[in-house]
TORRO-964992 format. One line per field, with one value per residue: residue number from 1; residue in one letter; z, y negated, x of N, C-alpha, C in turn. Coordinates in steps of 0.05 Angstrom, whole numbers. Example, Ala and Ser with C-alpha at 12.3 -4.5 7.8 and 13.67 -1.06 7.14 Angstrom:
2
resi	c(1/2) $
resn	c(A/S) $
n.Z	c(156/142) $
n.Y	c(114/45) $
n.X	c(264/257) $
ca.Z	c(156/143) $
ca.Y	c(90/21) $
ca.X	c(246/273) $
c.Z	c(156/157) $
c.Y	c(66/-1) $
c.X	c(264/258) $
This chain:
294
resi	c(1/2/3/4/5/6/7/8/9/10/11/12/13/14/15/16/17/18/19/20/21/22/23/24/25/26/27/28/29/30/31/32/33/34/35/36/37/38/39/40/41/42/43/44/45/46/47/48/49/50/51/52/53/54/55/56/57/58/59/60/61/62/63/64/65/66/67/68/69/70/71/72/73/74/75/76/77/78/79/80/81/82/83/84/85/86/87/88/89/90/91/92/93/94/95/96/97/98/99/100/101/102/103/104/105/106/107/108/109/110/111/112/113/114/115/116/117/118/119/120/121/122/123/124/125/126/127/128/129/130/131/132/133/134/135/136/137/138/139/140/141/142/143/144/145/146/147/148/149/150/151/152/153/154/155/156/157/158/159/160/161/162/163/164/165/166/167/168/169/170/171/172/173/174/175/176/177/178/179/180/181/182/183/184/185/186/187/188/189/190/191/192/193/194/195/196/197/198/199/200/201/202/203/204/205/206/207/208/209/210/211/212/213/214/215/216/217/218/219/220/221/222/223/224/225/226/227/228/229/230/231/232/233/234/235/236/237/238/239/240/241/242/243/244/245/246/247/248/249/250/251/252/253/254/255/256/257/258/259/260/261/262/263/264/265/266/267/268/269/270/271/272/273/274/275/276/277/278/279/280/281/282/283/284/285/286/287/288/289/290/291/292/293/294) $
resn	c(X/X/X/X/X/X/X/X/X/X/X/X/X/X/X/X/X/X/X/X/X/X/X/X/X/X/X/X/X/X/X/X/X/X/X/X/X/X/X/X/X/X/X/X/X/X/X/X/X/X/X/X/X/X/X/X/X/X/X/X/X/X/X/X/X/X/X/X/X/X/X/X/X/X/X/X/X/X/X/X/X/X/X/X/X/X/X/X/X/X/X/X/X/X/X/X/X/X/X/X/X/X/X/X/X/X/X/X/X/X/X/X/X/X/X/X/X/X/X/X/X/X/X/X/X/X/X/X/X/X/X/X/X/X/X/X/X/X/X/X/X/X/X/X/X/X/X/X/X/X/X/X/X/X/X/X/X/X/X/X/X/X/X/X/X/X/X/X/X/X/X/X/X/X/X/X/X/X/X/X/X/X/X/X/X/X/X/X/X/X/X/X/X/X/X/X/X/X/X/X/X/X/X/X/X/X/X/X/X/X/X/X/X/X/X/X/X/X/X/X/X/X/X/X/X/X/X/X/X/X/X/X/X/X/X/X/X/X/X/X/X/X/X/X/X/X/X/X/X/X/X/X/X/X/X/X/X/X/X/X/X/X/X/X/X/X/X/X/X/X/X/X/X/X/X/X/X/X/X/X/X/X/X/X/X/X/X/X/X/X/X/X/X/X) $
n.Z	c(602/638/638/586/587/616/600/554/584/602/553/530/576/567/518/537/562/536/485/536/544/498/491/528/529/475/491/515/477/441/397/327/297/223/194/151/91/42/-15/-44/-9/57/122/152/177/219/237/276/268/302/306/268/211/146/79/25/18/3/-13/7/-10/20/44/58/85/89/80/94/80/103/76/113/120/137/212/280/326/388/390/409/422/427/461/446/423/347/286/234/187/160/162/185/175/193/157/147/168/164/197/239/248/259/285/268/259/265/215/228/198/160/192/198/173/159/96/85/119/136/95/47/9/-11/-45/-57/-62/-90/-94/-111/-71/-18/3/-4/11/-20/-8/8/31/71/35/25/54/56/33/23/-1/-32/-10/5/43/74/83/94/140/159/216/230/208/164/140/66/33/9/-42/-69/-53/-24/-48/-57/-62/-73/-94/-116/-138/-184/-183/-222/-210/-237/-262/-238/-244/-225/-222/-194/-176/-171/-139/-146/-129/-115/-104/-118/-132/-141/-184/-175/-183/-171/-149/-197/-235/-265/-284/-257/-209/-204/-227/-254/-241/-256/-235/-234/-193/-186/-159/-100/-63/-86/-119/-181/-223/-282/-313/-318/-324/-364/-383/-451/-441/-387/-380/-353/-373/-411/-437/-431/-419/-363/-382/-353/-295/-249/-255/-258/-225/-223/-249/-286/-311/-361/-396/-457/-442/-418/-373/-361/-309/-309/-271/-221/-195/-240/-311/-318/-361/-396/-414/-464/-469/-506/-472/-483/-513/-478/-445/-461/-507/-519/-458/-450/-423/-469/-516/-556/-540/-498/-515/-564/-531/-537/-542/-548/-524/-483) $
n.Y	c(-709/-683/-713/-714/-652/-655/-685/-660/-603/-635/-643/-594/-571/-608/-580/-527/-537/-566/-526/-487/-514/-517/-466/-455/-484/-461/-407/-419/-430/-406/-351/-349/-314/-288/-324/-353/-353/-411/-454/-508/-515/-513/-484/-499/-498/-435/-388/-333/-300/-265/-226/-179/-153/-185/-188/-211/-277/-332/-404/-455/-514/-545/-583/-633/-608/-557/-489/-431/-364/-307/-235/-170/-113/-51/-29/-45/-98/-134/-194/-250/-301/-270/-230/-184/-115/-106/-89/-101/-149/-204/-261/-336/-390/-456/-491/-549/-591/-574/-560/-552/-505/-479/-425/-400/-363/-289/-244/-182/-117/-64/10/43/66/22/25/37/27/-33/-105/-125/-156/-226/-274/-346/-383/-444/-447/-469/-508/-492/-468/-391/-327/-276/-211/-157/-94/-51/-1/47/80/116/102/40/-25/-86/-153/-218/-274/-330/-387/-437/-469/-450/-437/-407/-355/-322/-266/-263/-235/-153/-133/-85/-16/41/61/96/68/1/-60/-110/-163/-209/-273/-309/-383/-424/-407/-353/-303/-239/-194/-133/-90/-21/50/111/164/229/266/260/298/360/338/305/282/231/200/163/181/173/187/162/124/78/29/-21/-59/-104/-162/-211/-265/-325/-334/-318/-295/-263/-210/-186/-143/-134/-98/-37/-21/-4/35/70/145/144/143/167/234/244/277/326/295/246/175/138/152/134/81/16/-46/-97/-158/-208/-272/-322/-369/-351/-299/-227/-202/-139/-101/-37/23/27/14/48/84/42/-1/-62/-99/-132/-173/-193/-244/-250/-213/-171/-184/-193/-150/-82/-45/6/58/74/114/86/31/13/9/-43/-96/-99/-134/-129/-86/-70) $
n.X	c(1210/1178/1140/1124/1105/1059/1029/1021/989/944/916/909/869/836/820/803/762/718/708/683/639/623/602/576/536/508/501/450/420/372/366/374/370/400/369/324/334/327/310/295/253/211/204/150/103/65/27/5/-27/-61/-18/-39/-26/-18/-40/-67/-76/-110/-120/-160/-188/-241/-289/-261/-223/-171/-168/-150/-161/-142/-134/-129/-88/-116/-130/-120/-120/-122/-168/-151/-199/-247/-236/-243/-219/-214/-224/-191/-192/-210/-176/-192/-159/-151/-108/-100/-66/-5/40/14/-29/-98/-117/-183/-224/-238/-258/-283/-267/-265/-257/-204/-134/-69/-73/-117/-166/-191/-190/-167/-169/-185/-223/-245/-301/-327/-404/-464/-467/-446/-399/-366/-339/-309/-294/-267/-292/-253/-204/-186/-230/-289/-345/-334/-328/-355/-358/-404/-387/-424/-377/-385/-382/-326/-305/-357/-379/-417/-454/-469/-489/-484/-450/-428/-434/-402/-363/-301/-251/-216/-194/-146/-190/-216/-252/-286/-302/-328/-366/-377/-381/-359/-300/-293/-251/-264/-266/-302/-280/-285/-244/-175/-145/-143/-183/-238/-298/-337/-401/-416/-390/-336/-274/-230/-178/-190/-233/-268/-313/-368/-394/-448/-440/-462/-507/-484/-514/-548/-528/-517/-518/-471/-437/-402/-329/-266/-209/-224/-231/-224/-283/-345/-357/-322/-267/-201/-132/-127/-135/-89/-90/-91/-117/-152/-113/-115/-153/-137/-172/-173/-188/-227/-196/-190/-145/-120/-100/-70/-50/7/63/103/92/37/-1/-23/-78/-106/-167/-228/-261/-319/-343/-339/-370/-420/-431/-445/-470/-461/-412/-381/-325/-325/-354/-329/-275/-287/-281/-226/-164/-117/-66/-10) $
ca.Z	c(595/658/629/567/600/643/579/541/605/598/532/527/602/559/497/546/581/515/498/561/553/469/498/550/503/447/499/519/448/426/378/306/275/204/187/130/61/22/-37/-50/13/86/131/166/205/232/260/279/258/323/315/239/176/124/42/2/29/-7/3/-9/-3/34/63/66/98/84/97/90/82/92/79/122/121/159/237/300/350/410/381/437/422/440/486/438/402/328/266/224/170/151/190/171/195/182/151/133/183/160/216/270/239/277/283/270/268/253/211/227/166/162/213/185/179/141/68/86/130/130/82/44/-20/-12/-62/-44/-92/-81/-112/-97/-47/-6/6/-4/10/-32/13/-3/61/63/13/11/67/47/38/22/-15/-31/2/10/63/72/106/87/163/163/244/234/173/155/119/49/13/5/-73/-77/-14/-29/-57/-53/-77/-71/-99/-130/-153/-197/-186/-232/-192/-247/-279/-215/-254/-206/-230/-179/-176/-152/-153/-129/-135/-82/-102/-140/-143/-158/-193/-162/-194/-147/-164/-224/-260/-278/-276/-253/-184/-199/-254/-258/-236/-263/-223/-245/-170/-193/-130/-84/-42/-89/-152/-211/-241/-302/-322/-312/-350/-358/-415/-458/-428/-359/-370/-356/-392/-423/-433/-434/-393/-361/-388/-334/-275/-217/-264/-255/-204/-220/-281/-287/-332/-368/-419/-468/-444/-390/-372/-341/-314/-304/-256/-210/-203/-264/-328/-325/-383/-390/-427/-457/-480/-504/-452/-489/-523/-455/-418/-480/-519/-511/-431/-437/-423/-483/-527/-572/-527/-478/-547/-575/-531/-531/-568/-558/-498/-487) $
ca.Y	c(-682/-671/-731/-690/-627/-665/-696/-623/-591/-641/-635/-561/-562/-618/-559/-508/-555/-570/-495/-479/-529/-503/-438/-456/-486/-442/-381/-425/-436/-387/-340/-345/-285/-295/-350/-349/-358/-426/-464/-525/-504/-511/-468/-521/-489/-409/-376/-300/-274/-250/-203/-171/-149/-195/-172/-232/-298/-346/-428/-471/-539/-555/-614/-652/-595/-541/-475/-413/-335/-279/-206/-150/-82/-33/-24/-51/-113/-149/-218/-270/-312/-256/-217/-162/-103/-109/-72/-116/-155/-223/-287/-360/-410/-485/-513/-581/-602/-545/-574/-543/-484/-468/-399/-414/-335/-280/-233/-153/-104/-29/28/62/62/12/41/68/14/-69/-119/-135/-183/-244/-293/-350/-394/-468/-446/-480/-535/-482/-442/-366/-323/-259/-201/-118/-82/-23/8/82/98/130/76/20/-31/-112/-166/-242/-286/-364/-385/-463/-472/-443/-427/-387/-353/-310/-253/-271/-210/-133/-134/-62/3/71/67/106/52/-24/-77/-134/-182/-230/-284/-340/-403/-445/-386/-341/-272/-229/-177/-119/-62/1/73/130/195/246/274/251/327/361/317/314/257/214/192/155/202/162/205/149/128/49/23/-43/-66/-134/-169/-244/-280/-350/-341/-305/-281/-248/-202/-182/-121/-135/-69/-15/-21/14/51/96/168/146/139/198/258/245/304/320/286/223/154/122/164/113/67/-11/-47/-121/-171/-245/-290/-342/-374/-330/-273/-227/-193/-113/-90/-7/39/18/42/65/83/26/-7/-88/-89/-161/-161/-211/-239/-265/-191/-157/-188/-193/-131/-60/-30/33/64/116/96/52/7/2/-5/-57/-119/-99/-153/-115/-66/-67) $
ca.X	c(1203/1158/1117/1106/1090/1040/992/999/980/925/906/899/856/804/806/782/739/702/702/677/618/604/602/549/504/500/488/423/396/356/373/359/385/405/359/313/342/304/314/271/228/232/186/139/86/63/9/17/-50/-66/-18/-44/-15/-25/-42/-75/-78/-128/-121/-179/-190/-263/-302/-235/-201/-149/-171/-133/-167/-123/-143/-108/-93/-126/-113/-139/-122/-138/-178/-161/-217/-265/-229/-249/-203/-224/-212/-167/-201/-206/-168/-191/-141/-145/-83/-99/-38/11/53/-2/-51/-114/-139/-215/-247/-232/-280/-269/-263/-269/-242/-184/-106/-59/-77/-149/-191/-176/-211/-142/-169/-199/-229/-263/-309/-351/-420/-499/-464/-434/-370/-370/-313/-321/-280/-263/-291/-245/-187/-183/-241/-313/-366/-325/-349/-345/-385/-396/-401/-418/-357/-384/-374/-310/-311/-382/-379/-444/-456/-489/-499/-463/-447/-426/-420/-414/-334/-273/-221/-233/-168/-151/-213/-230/-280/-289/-311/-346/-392/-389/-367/-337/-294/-285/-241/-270/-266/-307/-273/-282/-220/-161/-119/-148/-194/-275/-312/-362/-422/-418/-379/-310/-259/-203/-180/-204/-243/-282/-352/-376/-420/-458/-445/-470/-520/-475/-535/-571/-507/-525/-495/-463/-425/-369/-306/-243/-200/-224/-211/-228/-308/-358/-362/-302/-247/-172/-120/-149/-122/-76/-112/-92/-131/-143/-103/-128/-152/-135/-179/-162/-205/-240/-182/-188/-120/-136/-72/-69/-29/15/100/105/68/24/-10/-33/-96/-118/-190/-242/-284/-345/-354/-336/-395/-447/-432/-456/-457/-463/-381/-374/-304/-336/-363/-297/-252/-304/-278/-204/-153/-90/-51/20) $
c.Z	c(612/646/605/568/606/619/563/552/605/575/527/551/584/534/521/559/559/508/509/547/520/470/514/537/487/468/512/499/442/408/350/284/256/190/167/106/47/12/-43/-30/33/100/159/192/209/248/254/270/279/317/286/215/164/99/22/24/-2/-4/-4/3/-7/41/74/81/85/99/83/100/81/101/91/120/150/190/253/316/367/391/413/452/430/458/479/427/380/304/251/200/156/173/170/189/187/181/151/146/188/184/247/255/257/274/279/281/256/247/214/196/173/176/189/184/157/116/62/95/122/107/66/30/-2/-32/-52/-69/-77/-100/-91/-72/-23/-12/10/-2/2/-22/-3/27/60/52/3/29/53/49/37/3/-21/-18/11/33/54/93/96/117/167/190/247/210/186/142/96/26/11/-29/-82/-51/-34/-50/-44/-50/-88/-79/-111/-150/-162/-186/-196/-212/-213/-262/-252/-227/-230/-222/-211/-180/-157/-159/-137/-125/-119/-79/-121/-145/-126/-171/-196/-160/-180/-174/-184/-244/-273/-264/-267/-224/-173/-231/-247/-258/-236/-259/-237/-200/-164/-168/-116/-63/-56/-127/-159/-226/-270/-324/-312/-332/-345/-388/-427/-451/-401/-351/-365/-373/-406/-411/-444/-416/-389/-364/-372/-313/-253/-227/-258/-226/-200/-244/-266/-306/-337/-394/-441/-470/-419/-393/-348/-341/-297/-297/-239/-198/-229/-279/-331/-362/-376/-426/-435/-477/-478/-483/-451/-498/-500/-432/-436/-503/-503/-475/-427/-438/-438/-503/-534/-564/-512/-503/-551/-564/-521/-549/-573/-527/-503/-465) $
c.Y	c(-673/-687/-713/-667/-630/-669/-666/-607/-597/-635/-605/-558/-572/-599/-539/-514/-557/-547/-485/-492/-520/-489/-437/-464/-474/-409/-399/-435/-413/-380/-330/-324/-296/-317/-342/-361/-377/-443/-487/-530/-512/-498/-489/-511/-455/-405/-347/-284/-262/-217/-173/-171/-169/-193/-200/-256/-320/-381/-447/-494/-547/-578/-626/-632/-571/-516/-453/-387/-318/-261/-192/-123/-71/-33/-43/-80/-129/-182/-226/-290/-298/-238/-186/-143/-95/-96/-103/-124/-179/-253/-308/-382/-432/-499/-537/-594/-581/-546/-551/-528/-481/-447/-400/-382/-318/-246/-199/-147/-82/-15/35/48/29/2/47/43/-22/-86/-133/-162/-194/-266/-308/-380/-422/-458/-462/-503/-519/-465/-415/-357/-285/-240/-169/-117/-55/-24/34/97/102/115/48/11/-66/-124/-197/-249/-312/-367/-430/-478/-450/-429/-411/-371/-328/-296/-262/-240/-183/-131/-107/-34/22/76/83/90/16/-31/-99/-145/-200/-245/-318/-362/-425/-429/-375/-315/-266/-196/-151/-94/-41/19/88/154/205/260/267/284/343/346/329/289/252/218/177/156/186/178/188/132/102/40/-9/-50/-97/-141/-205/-242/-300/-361/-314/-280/-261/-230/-192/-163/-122/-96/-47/-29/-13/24/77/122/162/156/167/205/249/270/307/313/253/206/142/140/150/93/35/-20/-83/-145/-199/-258/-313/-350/-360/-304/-260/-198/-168/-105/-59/-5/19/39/41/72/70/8/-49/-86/-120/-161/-190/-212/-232/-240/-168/-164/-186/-166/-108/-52/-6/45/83/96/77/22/-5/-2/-30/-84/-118/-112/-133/-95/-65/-45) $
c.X	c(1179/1132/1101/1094/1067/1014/987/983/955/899/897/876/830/796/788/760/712/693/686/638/600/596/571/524/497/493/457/405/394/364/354/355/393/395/339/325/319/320/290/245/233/198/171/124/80/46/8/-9/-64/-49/-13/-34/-25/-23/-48/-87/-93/-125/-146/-185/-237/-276/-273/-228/-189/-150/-157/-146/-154/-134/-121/-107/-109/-110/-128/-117/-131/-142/-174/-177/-246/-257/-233/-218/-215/-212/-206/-191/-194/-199/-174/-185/-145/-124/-83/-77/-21/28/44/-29/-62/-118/-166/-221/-234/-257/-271/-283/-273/-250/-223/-155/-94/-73/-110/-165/-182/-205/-178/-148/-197/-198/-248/-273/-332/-379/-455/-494/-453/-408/-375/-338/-326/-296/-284/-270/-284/-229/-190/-203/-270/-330/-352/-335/-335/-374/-382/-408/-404/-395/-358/-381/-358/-313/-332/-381/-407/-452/-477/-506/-478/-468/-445/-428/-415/-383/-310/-245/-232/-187/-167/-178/-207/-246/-273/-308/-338/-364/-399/-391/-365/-328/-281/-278/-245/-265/-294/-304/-267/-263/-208/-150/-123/-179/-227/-279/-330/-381/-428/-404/-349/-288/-228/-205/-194/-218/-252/-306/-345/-396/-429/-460/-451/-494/-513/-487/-548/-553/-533/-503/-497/-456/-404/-355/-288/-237/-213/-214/-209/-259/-323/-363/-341/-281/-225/-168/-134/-131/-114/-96/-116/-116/-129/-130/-107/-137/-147/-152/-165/-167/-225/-217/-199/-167/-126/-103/-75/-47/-8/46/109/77/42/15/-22/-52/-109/-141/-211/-265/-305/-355/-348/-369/-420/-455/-443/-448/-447/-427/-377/-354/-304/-337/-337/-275/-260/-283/-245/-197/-132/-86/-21/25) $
């Protein structure tokens, strides 16, 4: 009986012993919180941004390397590579070993908050034997605008040209790579509510400027565009008033999608009579290269 006492006595001392020792290790591993939820995935590599919001991330494959543009919202931080504090704009990291991301540079944006300053969209296009990366400087602050750089040495990038300034409302772009379109959403309305129309008279909060970027350095203004009931001198209530929020191409389409929340509109419209037909923005002409609207 004492014999049996003696090995349970045992047995239970090597549970709390073990116990003891799961206990000790798991309070010196690092805590993962909940984990990330993946399916088909597994989360390989991470680099913090210095820090910065991130909006539209871009990937493009380079001179045999793997580079990665992300636009940010507005707001300010310390760059550790310059020792500077920088308004938030554009970070270009080198993935090519997702494993171990570089930080290469990072390009500042426009002053202002979240919503208001930043450089959020980036598109970036191979044209003339170089790399361009075609950037919004700004969202909702006064003088915003779009603008390219060479970023064909990734680590130096270079301003190549300012495509538009003098905006209210900068968002989702377009830019075809093998023509060199660019389709950019702007506004300029000095007030939305009550409603005080900028300088080129469109009474909606984003519309569409179509630039020819085929030599990056040197646009080419194409046109305005937008729905009927947005353009100047037009009257009544204004058609979708938030207005465009981004197009997609895709062969002889190009896909305009209006408002954002609610009461939105998707607008799919020929290309070939969108870029060669009439400019001027009075119904006719903005009907003219519509296929359908849902």
């Amino acid at each position: 009986m004492a014999a049996l006492l003696r090995r349970h006595s045992l047995i239970l001392l090597g549970l709390v012993l073990i116990s003891a020792v799961a206990w000790s290790v798991s309070a010196q591993t690092p805590s993962r919180g909940h984990g990330a939820e993946a399916r088909d995935m597994e989360l390989v590599g991470h680099d913090d941004l210095q820090g910065r919001t991130a909006y539209q991330p871009t990937i493009h494959r380079q001179s045999g390397r793997v580079i990665a543009y992300v636009g940010h919202h507005g707001g300010k931080a310390r760059n550790p590579l310059t020792g500077v504090d920088e308004d938030n704009g554009t970070s270009i990291v080198d993935v090519t070993d997702p494993a171990r991301p570089r930080y290469l540079v990072h390009i500042p944006g426009a002053v202002g908050g979240p919503e208001q300053g930043g450089a959020q969209m980036a598109r970036v296009c191979d044209r003339q034997g170089k790399t361009y990366l075609l950037r919004t400087f700004g969202n909702s602050v006064p003088n915003s605008g779009d603008e390219v750089w060479d970023v064909t040495d990734p680590a130096k990038p270079q301003k190549a040209s300012t495509v538009v300034t003098g905006l209210t409302s900068t968002h989702k772009n377009w830019w075809e790579c093998d023509t060199g379109i660019a389709y950019l959403v702007a506004g300029d309305l000095a007030k939305a509510d009550p409603l005080q129309v900028g300088p080129s008279g469109w009474r909606t909060g984003r519309m569409t400027k179509i630039y020819d970027l085929s030599d990056p350095t040197k646009p080419v203004f194409i046109r305005d565009f937008g729905l009927a009931g947005q353009e100047p001198g037009s009257t009544g209530p204004v058609t979708i008033a938030q207005g465009a929020h981004g197009p997609i191409v895709s062969g002889n389409r190009v896909y305009f999608a209006y408002g954002t929340s609610a009461d939105g509109a998707l607008q799919i419209v020929d290309r070939q009579k969108l870029l060669t037909g009439p400019k001027e923005p009075t119904p006719a002409n903005l009907n003219s290269p519509e296929v359908s609207r849902l």
